[in-house]
RODODREN-786476 format. One record per residue (C-alpha): residue number from 1; residue in one letter; x negated, y, z negated. Coordinates in Angstrom, 1 decimal. Each point is the difference from the previous one (the first is absolute). Layout:
N
(atom NUM, A, (X, Y, Z))
...
This chain:
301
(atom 1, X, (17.6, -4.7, -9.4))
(atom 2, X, (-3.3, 0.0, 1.7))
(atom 3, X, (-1.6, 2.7, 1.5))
(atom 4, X, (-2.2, 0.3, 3.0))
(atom 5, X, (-1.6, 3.8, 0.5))
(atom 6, X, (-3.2, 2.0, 0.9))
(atom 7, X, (-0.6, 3.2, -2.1))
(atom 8, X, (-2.3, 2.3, 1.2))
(atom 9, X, (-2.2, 1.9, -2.3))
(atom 10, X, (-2.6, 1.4, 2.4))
(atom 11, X, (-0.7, 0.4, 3.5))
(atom 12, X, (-3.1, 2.0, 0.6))
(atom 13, X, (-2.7, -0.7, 1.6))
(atom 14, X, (-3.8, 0.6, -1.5))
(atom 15, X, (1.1, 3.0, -1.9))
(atom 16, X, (3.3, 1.0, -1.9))
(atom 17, X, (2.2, 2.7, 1.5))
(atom 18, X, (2.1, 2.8, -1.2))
(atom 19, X, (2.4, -2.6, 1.3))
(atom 20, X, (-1.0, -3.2, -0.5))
(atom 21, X, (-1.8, -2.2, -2.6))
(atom 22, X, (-2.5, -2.1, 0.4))
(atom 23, X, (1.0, -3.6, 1.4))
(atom 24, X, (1.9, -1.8, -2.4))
(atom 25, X, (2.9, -2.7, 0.5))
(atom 26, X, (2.2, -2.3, -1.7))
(atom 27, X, (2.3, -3.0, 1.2))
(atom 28, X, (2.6, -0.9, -2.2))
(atom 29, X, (0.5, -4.1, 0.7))
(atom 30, X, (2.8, -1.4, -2.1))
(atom 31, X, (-1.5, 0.7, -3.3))
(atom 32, X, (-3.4, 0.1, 0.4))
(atom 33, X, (-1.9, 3.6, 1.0))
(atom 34, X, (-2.8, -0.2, 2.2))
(atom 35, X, (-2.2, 3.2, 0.5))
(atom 36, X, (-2.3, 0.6, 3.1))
(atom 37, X, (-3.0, 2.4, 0.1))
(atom 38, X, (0.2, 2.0, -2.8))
(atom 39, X, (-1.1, 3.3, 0.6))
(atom 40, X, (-1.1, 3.1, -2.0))
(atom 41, X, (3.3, 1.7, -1.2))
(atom 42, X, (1.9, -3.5, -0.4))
(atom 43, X, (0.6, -0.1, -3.5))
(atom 44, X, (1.6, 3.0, 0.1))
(atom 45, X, (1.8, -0.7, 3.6))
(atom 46, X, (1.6, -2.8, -2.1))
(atom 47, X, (1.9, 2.0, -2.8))
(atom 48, X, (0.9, 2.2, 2.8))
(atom 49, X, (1.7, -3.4, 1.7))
(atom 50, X, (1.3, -1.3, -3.0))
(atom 51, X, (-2.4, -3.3, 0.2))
(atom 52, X, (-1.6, -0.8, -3.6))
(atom 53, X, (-3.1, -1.9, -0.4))
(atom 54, X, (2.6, -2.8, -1.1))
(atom 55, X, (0.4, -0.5, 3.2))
(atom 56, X, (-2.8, -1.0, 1.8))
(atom 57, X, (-0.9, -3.9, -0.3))
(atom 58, X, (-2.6, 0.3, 3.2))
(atom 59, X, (-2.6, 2.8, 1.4))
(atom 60, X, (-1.2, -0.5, 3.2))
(atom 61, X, (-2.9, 2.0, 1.8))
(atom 62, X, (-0.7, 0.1, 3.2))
(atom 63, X, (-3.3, 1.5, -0.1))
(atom 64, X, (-2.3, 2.2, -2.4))
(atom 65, X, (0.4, 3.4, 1.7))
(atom 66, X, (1.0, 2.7, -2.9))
(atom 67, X, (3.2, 0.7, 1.8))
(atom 68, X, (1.3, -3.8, -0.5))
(atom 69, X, (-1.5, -0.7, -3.5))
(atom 70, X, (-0.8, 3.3, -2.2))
(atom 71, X, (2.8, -0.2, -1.9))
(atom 72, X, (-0.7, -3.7, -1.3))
(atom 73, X, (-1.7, 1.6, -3.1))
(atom 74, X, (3.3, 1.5, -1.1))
(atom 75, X, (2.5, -2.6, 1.5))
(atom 76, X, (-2.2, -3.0, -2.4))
(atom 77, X, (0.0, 2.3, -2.8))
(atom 78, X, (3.6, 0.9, 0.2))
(atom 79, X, (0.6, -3.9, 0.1))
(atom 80, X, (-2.3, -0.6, -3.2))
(atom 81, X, (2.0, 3.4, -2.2))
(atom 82, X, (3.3, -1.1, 1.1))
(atom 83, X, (-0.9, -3.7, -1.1))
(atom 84, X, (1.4, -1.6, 3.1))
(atom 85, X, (1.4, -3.5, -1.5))
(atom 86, X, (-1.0, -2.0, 2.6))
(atom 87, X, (-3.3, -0.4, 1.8))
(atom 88, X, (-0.9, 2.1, 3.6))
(atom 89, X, (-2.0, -1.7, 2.3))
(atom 90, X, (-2.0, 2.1, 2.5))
(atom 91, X, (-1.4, -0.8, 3.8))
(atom 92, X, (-2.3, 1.9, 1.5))
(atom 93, X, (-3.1, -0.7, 2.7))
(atom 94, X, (-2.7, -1.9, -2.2))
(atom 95, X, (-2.8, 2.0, 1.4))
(atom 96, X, (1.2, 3.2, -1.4))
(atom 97, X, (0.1, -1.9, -3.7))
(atom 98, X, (-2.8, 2.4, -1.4))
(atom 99, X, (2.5, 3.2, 0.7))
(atom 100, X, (2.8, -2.4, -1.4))
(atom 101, X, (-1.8, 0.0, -3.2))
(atom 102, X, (-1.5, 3.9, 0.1))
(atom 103, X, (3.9, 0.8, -0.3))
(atom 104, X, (1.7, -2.2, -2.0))
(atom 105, X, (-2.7, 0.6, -2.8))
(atom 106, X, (0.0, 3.7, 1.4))
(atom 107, X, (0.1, 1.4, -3.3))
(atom 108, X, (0.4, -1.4, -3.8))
(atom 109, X, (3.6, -1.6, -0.6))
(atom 110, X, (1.8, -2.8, -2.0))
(atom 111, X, (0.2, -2.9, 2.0))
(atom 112, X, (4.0, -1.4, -1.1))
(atom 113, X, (0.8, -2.0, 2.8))
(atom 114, X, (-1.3, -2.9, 2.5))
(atom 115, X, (-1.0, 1.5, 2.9))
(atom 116, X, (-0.9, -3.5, 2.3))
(atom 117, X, (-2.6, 1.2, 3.1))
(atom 118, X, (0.5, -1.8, 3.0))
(atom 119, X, (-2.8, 0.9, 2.5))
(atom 120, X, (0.9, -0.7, 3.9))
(atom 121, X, (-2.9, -1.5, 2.0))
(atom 122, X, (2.1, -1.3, 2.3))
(atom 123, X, (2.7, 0.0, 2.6))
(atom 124, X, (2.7, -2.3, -1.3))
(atom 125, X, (3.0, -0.2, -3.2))
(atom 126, X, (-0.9, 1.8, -3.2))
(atom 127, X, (2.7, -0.7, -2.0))
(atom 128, X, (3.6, -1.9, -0.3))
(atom 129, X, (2.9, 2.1, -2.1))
(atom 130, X, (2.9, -1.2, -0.4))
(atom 131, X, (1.9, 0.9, 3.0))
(atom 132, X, (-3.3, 0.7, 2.6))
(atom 133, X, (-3.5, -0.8, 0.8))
(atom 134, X, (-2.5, 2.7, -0.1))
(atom 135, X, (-2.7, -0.1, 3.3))
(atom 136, X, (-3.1, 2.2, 1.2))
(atom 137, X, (-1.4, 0.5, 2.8))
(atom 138, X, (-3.2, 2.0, 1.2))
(atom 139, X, (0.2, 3.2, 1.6))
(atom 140, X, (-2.5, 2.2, 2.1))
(atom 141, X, (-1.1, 3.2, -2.3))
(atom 142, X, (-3.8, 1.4, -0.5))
(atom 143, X, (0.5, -1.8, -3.5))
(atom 144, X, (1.6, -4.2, -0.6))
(atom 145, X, (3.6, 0.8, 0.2))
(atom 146, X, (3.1, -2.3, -0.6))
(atom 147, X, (3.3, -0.1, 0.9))
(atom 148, X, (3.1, -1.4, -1.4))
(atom 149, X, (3.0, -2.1, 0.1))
(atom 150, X, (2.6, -1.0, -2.3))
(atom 151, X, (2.1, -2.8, 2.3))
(atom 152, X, (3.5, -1.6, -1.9))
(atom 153, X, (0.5, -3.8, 0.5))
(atom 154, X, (2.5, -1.1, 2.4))
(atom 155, X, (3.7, -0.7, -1.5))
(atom 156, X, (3.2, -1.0, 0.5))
(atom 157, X, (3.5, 2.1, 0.7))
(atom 158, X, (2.8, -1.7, -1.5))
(atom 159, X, (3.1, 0.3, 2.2))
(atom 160, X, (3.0, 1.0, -1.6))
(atom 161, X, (2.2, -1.9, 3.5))
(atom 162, X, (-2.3, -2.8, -0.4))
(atom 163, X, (0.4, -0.5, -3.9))
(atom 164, X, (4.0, 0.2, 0.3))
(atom 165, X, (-0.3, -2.4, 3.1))
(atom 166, X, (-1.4, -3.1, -2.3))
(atom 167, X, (1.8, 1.4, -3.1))
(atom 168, X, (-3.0, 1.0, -2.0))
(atom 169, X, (0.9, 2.8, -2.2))
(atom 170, X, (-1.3, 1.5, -4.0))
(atom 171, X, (-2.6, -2.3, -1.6))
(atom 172, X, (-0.7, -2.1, 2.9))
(atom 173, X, (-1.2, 3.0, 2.1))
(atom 174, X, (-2.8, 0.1, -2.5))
(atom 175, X, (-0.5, -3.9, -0.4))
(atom 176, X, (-0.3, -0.3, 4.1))
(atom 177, X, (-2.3, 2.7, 0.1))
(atom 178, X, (-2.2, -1.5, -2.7))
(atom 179, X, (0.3, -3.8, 1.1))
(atom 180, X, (0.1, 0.3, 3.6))
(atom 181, X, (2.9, -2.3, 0.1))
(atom 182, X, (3.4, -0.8, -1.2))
(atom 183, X, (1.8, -2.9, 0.7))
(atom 184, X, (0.0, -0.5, 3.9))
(atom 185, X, (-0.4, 4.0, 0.3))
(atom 186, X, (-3.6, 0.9, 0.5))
(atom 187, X, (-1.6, 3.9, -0.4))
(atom 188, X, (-0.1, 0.4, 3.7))
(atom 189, X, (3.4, -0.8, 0.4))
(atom 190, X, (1.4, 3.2, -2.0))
(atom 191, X, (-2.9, 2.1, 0.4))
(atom 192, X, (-2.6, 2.2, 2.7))
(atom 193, X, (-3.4, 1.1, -0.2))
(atom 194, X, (-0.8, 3.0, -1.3))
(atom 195, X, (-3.6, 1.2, 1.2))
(atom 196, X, (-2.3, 1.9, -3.0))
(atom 197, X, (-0.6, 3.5, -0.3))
(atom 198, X, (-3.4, 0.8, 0.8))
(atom 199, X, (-2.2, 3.4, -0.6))
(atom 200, X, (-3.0, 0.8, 0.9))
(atom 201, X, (-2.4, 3.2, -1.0))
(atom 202, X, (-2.6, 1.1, 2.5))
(atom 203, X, (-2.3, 3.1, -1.1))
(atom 204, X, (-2.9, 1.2, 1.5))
(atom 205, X, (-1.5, -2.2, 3.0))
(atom 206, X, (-0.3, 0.3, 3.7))
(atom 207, X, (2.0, -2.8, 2.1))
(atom 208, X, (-1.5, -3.3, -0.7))
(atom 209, X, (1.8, -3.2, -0.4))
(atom 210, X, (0.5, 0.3, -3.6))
(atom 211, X, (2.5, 2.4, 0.9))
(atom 212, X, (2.1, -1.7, 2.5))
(atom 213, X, (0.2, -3.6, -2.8))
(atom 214, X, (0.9, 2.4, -2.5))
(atom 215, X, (3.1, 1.8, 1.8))
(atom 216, X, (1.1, -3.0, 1.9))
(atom 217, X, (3.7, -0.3, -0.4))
(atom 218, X, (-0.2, 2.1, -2.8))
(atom 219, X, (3.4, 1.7, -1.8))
(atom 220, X, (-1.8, 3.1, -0.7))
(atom 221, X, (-3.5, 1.0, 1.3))
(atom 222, X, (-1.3, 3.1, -2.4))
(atom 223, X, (-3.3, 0.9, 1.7))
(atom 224, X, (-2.1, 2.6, 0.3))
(atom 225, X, (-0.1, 2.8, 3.1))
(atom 226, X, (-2.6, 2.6, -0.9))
(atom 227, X, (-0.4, 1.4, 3.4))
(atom 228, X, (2.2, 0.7, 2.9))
(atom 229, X, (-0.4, -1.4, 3.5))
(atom 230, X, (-2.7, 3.0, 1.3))
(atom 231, X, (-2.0, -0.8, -2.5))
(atom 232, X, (-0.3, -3.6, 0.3))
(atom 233, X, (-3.7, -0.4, 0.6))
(atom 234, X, (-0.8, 2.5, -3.4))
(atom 235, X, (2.8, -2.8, -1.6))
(atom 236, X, (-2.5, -3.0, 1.7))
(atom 237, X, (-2.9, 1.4, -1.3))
(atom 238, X, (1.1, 0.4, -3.5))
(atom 239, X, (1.7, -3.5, 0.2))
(atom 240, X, (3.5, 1.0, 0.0))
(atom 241, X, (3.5, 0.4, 1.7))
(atom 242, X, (1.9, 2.5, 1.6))
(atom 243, X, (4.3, -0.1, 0.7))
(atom 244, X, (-0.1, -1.5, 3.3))
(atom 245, X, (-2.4, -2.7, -0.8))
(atom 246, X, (1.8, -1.0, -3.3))
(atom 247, X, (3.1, 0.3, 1.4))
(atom 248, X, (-1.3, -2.4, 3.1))
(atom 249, X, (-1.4, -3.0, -2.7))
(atom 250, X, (3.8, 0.8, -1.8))
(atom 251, X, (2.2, -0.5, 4.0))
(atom 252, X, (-2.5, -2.9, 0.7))
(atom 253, X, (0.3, -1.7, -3.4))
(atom 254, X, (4.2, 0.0, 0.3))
(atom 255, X, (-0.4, 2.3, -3.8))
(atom 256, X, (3.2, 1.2, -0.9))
(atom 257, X, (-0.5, 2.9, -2.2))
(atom 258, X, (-2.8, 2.0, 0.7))
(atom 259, X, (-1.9, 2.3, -2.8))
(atom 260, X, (-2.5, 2.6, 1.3))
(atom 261, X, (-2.7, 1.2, -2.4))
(atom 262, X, (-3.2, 1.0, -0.8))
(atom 263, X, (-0.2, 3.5, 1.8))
(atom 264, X, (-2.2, 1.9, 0.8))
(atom 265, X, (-0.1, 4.0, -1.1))
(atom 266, X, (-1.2, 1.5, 2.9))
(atom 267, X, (3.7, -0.6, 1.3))
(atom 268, X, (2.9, 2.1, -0.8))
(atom 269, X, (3.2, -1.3, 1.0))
(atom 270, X, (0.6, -3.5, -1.3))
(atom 271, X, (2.9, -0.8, 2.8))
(atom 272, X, (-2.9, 0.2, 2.6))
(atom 273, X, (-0.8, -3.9, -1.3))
(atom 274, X, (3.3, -1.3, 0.5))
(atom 275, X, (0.3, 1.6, 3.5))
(atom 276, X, (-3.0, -1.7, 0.5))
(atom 277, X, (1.0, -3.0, -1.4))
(atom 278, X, (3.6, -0.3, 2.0))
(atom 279, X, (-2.4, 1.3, 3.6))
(atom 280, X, (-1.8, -3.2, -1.2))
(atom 281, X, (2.9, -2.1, 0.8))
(atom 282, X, (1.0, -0.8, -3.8))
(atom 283, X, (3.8, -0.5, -0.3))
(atom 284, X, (0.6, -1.2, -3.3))
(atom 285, X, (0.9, 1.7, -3.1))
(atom 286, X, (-3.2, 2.7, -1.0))
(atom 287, X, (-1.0, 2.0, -2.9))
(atom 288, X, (-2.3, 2.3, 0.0))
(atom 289, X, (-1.2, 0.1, -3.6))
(atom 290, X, (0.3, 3.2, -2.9))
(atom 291, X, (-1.1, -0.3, -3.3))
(atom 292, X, (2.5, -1.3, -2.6))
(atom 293, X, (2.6, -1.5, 3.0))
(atom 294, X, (1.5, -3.2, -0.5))
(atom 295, X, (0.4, -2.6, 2.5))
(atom 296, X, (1.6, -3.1, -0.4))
(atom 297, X, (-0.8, -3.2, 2.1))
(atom 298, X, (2.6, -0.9, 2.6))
(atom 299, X, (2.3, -2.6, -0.4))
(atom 300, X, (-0.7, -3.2, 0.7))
(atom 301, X, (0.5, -1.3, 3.3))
C-alpha cells in the first residue's frame, strides 16, 4: 500500500530553539523518501522520527542559508555508514555548488554509496520517478533560492457500476486498464479521471511568481511564515513571508492543505499564525507545523 506523507523534522527559523530544530523535512511518496533543506540537528531529528538514511532516494535545497543545509554533512555521511543500497540524487541551486561541496566533503569519511548531484540553474522539471515529476522554480531571497514541486500524472478511476454494467470483472479489470480496450468496451467507458496529487515546498522568499506556479492547485502547500502580519515589511526586507501573506498565495492558489513553517523566535504563541492565516481568508485544511508531526497528503480528489 502506498503511502503519501510529510514528516516534519524541523521548523525553526535561523537558529534552533529550546523547541524546535532547525528546518528539516521529509515527504514520504509511495516508496521513495525525498528530504528538503536539511538543517543542523537533522540527523538526529530523524531517529527521533523513525526515518533511516534508507530512506531518502532525493535531497532537495532550497537555498544555502545554514538553517536549510547544515546538516548535509551528517545526513551524506549517515547515507555513506549505513551503505544506502541504492543511489541518492541531490538538487540544489547551482550557484551555491562551492558550499555543496565544503559539506559533503566536510570532514574525512568513506565514500560507500553513489551520491548523483543535480545542480538547478533553472526554472523547469528536475527529475521523473516513478509516479511524479520533480519541478523548480525561483524564488525571491537575498541568496538564489528554489522552490519545489512533486506533481502525480493524471489517471483513471475505474468504476465499480460501470465495470458490472459491460460485465468486465477479475483479470480483465487489469487487461482493460493496461490495453485501453476490450472488445467493443473502451477505458472511458468503465472508468473516470482521477487528477494527480501535487506538492509543493516553498521556503524562504518574499511573494514573487515563483510562488504562486509553485502552489497552484496544489494538494498540500508546506511553506514558510517567519513573520506575522505586523511585521511584514521586517519579513520584505529579509525576503520572506508572514501568515497572512502565505495563507493569501494558499486561498488564491485553491491549495488544499496548508503547512505553515519556518517561524520566527521572536514569537511566542504558535496559534497566532493560524489566526492569521484563517483572518487571511484560508478555508482549507491547515497545519501549523511542530517538530517530529506527521502529516499525510489528502486524498485524492
Amino acid at each position: 500500500m502506498s503511502v503519501r506523507e510529510f514528516v516534519v523534522l524541523g521548523t525553526a527559523s535561523q537558529v534552533p530553539t529550546r523547541h524546535r530544530n532547525h528546518n528539516g523535512y521529509l515527504l514520504r511518496w509511495d516508496g521513495e523518501g525525498i528530504l528538503f533543506d536539511p538543517g543542523e540537528g537533522t540527523q538526529r531529528q530523524m531517529l527521533r522520527a523513525g526515518v533511516a538514511a534508507h530512506d531518502i532516494n532525493r535531497i532537495c535545497v532550497t537555498h544555502f542559508h545554514g538553517d536549510h543545509s547544515l546538516g548535509l554533512a551528517g545526513v551524506i555521511q549517515r547515507i555513506n555508514l549505513d551503505r544506502v543500497p541504492h543511489p541518492v540524487t541531490a538538487h540544489y541551486p547551482a550557484s551555491g555548488q562551492k558550499f555543496f561541496d565544503r559539506l559533503r566533503y566536510a570532514t574525512a569519511y568513506r565514500e560507500t554509496v553513489a551520491l548523483r548531484e543535480e545542480p538547478v540553474a533553472a526554472d523547469g522539471p528536475l527529475a521523473e520517478g516513478a509516479s511524479y515529476v520533480l519541478e523548480a522554480r525561483r524564488l525571491s531571497h537575498p541568496v538564489e533560492s528554489f522552490g519545489y514541486r512533486i506533481t502525480e500524472p493524471d489517471g483513471r478511476r475505474m468504476v465499480p457500476e460501470l465495470l458490472a454494467r459491460h460485465g468486465i470483472k477479475g483479470p480483465d479489470v487489469g487487461r482493460i486498464q493496461r490495453e485501453g480496450r476490450l472488445g467493443g468496451v473502451t477505458l472511458d467507458d468503465v472508468s473516470e479521471p482521477r487528477p494527480g496529487q501535487s506538492f509543493a515546498f516553498v521556503m524562504d522568499t518574499r511573494l514573487c511568481p515563483g510562488v504562486d506556479e509553485l502552489a497552484a492547485g496544489a494538494d498540500m502547500l508546506v511553506i514558510e511564515s517567519t513573520f506575522l502580519d505586523e511585521d511584514e515589511a521586517l519579513a520584505s526586507d529579509h525576503g520572506h513571508l508572514t501568515a497572512g501573506q502565505a495563507a493569501r498565495v494558499a486561498r488564491d492558489a485553491g491549495v488544499r492543505h496548508l503547512v505553515l513553517t519556518h517561524f520566527s523566535q521572536r514569537y511566542g504563541d504558535p496559534q497566532e499564525f493560524e489566526r492569521q492565516a484563517r483572518a487571511a481568508g484560508f478555508e482549507g485544511e491547515l497545519t501549523i507545523a511542530a517538530d517530529l508531526v506527521r502529516v499525510p497528503l489528502p486524498k485524492r480528489g
